[in-house]
C-alpha positions as CSV (number, residue, x, y, z in Angstrom):
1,X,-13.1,-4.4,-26.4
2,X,-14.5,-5.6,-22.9
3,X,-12.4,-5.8,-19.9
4,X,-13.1,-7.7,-17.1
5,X,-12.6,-6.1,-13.6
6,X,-12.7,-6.5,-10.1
7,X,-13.5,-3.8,-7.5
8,X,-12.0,-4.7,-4.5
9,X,-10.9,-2.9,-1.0
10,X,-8.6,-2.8,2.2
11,X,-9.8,-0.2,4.7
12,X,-11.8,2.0,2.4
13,X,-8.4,2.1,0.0
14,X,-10.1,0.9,-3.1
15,X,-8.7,-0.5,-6.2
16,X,-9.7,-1.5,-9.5
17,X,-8.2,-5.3,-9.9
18,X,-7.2,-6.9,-14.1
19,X,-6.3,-9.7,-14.1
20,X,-3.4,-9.7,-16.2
21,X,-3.1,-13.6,-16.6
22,X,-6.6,-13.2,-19.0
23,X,-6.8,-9.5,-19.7
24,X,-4.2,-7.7,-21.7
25,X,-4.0,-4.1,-22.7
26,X,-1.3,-2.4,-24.1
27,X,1.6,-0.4,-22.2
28,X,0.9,2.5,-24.0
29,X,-2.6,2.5,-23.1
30,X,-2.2,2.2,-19.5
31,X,-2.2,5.7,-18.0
32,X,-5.2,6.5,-20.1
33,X,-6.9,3.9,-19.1
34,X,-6.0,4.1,-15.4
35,X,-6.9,8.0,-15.1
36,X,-10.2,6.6,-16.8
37,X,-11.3,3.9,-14.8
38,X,-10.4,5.3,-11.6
39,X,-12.8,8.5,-12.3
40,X,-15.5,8.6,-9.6
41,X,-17.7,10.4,-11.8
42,X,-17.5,8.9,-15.7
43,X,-15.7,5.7,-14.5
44,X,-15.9,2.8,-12.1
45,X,-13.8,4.9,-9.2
46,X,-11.0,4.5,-7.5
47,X,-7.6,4.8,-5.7
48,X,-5.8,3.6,-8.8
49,X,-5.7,0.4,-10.8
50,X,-3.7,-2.7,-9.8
51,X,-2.8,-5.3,-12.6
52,X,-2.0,-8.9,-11.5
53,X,0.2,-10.3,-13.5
54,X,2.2,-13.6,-14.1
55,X,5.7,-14.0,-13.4
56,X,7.6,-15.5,-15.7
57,X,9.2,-18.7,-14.8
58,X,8.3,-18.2,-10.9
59,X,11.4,-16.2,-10.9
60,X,12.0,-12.2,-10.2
61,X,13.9,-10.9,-13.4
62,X,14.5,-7.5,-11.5
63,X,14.8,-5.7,-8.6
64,X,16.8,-6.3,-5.5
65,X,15.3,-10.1,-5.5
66,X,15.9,-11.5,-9.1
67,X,16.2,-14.9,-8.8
68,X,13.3,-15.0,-5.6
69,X,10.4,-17.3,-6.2
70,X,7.1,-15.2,-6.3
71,X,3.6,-16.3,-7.7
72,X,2.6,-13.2,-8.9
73,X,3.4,-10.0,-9.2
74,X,1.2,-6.6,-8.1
75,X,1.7,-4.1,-11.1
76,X,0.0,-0.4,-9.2
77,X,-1.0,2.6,-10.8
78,X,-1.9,5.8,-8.7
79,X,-5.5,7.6,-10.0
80,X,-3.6,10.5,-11.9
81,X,-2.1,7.7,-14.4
82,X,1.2,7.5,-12.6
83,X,3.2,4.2,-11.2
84,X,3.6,3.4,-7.7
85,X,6.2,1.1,-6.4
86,X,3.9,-0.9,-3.5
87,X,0.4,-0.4,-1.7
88,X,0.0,-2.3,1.7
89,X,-4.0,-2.8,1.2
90,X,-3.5,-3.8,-2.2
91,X,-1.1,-6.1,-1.4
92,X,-3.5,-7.9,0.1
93,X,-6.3,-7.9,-2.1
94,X,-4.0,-8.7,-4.5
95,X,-3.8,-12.3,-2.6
96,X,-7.2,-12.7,-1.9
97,X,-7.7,-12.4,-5.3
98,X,-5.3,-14.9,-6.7
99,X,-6.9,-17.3,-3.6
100,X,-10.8,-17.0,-3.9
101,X,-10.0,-17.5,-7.9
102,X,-7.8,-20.7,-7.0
103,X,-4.7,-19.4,-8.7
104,X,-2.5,-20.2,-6.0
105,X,-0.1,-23.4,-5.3
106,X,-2.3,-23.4,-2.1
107,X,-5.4,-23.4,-2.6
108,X,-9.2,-23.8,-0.6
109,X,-9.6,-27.7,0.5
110,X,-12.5,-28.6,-0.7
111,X,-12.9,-30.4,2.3
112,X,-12.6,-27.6,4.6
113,X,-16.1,-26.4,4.3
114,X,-16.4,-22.9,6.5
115,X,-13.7,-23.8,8.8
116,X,-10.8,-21.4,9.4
117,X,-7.3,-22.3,8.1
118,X,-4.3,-20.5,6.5
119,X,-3.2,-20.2,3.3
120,X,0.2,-18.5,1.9
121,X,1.2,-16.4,-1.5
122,X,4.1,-14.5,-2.2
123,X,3.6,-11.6,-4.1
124,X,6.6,-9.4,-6.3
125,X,5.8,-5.2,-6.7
126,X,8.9,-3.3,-7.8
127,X,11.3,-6.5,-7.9
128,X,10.1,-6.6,-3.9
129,X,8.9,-10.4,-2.7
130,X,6.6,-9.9,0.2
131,X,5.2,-13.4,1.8
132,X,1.7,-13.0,2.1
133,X,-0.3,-15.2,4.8
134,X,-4.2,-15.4,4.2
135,X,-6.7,-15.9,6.7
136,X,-9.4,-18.1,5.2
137,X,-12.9,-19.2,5.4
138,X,-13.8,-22.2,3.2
139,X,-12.9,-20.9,-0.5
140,X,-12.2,-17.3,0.7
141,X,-9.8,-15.5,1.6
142,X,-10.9,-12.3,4.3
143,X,-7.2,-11.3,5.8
144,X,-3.9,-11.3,5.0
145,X,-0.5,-11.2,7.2
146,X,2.1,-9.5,4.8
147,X,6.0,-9.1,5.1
148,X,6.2,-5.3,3.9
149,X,10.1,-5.8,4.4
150,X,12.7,-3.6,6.3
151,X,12.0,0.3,6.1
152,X,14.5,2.1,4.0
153,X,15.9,4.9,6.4
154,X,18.8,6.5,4.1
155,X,17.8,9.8,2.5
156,X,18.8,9.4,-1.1
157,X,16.8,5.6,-1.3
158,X,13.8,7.0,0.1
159,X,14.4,9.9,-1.6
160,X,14.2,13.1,-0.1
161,X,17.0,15.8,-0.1
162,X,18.3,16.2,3.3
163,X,21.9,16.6,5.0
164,X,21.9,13.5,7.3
165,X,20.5,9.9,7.9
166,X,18.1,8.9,9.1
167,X,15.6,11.9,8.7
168,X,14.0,12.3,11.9
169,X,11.8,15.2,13.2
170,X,13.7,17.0,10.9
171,X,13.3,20.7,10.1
172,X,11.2,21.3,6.6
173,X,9.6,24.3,5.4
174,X,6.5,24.2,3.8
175,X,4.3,27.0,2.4
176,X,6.6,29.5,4.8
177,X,6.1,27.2,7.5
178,X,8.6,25.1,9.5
179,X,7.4,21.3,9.9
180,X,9.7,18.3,11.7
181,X,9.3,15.3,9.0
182,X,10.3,12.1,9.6
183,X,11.1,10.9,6.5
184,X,10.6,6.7,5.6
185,X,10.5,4.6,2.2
186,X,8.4,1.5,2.6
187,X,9.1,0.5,-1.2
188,X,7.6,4.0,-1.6
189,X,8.2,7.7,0.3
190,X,6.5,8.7,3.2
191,X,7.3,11.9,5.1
192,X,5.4,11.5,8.6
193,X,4.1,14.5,10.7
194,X,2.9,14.5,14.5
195,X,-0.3,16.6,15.0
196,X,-2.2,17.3,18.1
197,X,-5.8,16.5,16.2
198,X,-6.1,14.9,12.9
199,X,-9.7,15.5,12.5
200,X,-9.1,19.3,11.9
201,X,-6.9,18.9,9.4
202,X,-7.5,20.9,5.6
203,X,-6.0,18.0,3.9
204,X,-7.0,19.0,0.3
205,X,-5.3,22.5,1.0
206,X,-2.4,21.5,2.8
207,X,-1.5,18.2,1.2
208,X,-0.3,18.7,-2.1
209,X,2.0,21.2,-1.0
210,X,3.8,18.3,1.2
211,X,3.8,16.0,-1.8
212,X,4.7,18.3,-4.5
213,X,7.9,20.0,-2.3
214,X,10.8,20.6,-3.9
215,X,12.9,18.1,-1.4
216,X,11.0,14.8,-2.5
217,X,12.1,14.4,-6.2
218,X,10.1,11.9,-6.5
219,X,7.2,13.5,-4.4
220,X,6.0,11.7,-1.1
221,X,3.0,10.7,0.9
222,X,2.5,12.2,3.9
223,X,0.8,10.8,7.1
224,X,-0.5,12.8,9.5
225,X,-0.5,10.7,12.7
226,X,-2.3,12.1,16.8
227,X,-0.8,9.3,19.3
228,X,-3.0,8.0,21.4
229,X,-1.0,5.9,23.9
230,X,2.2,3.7,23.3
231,X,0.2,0.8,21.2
232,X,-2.5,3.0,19.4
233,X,-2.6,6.0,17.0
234,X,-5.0,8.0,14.5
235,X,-3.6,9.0,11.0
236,X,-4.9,10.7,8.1
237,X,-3.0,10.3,5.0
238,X,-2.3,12.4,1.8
239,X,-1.2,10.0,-0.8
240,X,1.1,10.8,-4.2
241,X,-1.2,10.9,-7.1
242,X,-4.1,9.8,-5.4
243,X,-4.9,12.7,-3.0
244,X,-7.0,11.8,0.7
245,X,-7.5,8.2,0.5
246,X,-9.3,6.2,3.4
247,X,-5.9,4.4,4.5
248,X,-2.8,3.5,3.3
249,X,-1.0,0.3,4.1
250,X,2.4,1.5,3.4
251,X,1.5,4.8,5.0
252,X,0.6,3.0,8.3
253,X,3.7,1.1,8.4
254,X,5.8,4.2,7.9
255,X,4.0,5.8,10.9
256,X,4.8,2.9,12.9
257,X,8.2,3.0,11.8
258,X,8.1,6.8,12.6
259,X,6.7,6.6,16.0
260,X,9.2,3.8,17.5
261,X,11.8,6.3,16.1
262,X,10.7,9.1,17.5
263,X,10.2,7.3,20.9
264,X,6.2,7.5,21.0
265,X,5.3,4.3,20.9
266,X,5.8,0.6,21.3
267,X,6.8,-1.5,18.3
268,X,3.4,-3.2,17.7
269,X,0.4,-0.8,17.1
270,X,-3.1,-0.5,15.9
271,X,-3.4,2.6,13.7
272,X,-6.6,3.9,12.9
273,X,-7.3,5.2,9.5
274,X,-11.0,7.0,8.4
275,X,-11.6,3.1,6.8
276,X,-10.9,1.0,9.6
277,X,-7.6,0.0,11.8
278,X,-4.5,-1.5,10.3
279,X,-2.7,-3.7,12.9
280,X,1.6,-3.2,12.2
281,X,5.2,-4.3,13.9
282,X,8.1,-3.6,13.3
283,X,10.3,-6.4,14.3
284,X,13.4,-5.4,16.5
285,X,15.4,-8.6,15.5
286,X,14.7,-9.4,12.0
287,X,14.4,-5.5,11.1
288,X,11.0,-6.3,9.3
289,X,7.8,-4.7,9.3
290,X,4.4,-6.7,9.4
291,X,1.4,-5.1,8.4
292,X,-2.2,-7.3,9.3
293,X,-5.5,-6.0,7.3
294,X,-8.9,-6.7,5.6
295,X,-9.6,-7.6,2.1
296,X,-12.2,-6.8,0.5
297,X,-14.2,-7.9,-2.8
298,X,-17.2,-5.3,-3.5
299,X,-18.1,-6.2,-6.9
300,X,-17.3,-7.4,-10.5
301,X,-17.8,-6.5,-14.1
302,X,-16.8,-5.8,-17.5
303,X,-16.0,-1.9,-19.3
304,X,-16.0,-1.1,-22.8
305,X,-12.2,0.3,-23.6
């Protein structure tokens, strides 16, 4: 059987992209497939793999928004053949996608030529809507605007085992050492340390023993974030099931989150990742967080399966 993919990335954070309208594969065939395809040596090489599917009659069926109206809805798998609730840069390839193939209610005017305009999707992961605006050139989309919702600040929804809420600069110990975590759920966990450097960081050493400890039941991804001044910052992240990644979107916005709770920055930021810079604000009066990214397409083809 051939299966049409697309490669696509968001700040080096690369996912293979079905489209699940036209391509179907089994459930039980995902993880497989997923820990398969995302191979960097014997397959195409990834992050994960990220199916888009329909959504059946426009409506959420679960989740905290059944009944919202979404166009589509972002199905993720980590590399290890694991789900994943949400991913901020896929998020947004996810709506270029859906855009450049004309599969949205608001679609490239044929009239518009190369000119600039905007173009809007909303997208379901998890039972989640996030309102997606695009930034578009003629019949492409090349960024997107998306509402990645209010941070989840209460221990047991993020979850991580701890005595109070919200969990910041709190006391963990990890591989005998004491570490203060400040712990937020973006649709996903993220436990976010301040470093002096992040560039000496042994991330392959040190990382797994963050995501696999004993207080994250459902394990976590952990950002490891230098400040820089009060609007910029550099992070490194370690993500569940994928290990280093170049960025993550929901990572940055937990590190914004993060460092307007910990008082070290302003509530707009760039943050720096090793695949490019993530622009995010966290809105004092609506509670919401806004990431603003790339998106990427870096090629297409078909994989026997």
């Amino acid at each position: 059987m051939q299966l049409h993919f697309t490669k696509m990335e968001g700040c080096g954070n690369d996912y293979v992209y079905i489209n699940g309208v036209t391509e179907h594969v089994p459930e039980v065939d995902k993880p497989a497939l997923v820990r398969r395809l995302s191979d960097r040596h014997f397959g195409i090489g990834s992050d994960g793999v990220i199916w888009i599917n329909p959504v059946k009659d426009s409506t959420v069926q679960t989740g905290k928004d059944k009944g919202a109206h979404a166009d589509f809805e972002m199905e993720m798998w980590n590399a290890d053949g694991t789900r994943a609730e949400m991913c901020g840069n896929g998020i947004r390839c996810v709506a270029k996608y859906v855009y450049d193939h004309g599969m949205t209610r608001d679609c490239a005017d044929p009239s518009a030529n190369d000119n600039d305009h905007m173009s809007h999707v909303d997208i379901v992961s998890a039972g989640v809507v996030h309102p997606i605006d695009l930034y578009c050139r003629g019949d492409k989309a090349y960024k997107a605007r998306v509402n990645m919702g209010r941070p989840i600040l209460n221990a047991p929804d993020i979850p991580v085992k701890a005595g109070k809420s919200p969990v910041v600069s709190a006391p963990f110990m990890v591989d005998g050492k004491e570490y203060a975590l400040t712990c937020v759920s973006m649709g996903n966990p993220h436990a976010v340390l301040f470093v002096d450097d992040t560039s000496i960081l042994d991330l392959p050493k040190i990382g797994p023993l963050f995501e696999n400890n004993d207080r994250f039941p459902r394990r976590t991804n952990t950002e490891f974030v230098q400040v820089l001044d009060r609007s910029h910052v550099r992070m490194r992240v370690w993500e569940r099931g994928a290990g280093e990644t170049l960025a993550c979107g929901t990572g940055c916005c937990a590190t914004a989150v993060a460092c307007v709770l910990n008082g070290k920055t302003e509530r707009k930021i760039t943050v720096d990742v090793l695949g490019g810079s993530l622009e995010i604000e966290w809105n004092e009066k609506t509670d919401e967080v806004f990431m603003t990214g790339p998106a990427k397409t870096v090629f297409e083809g078909t994989v026997e399966i």
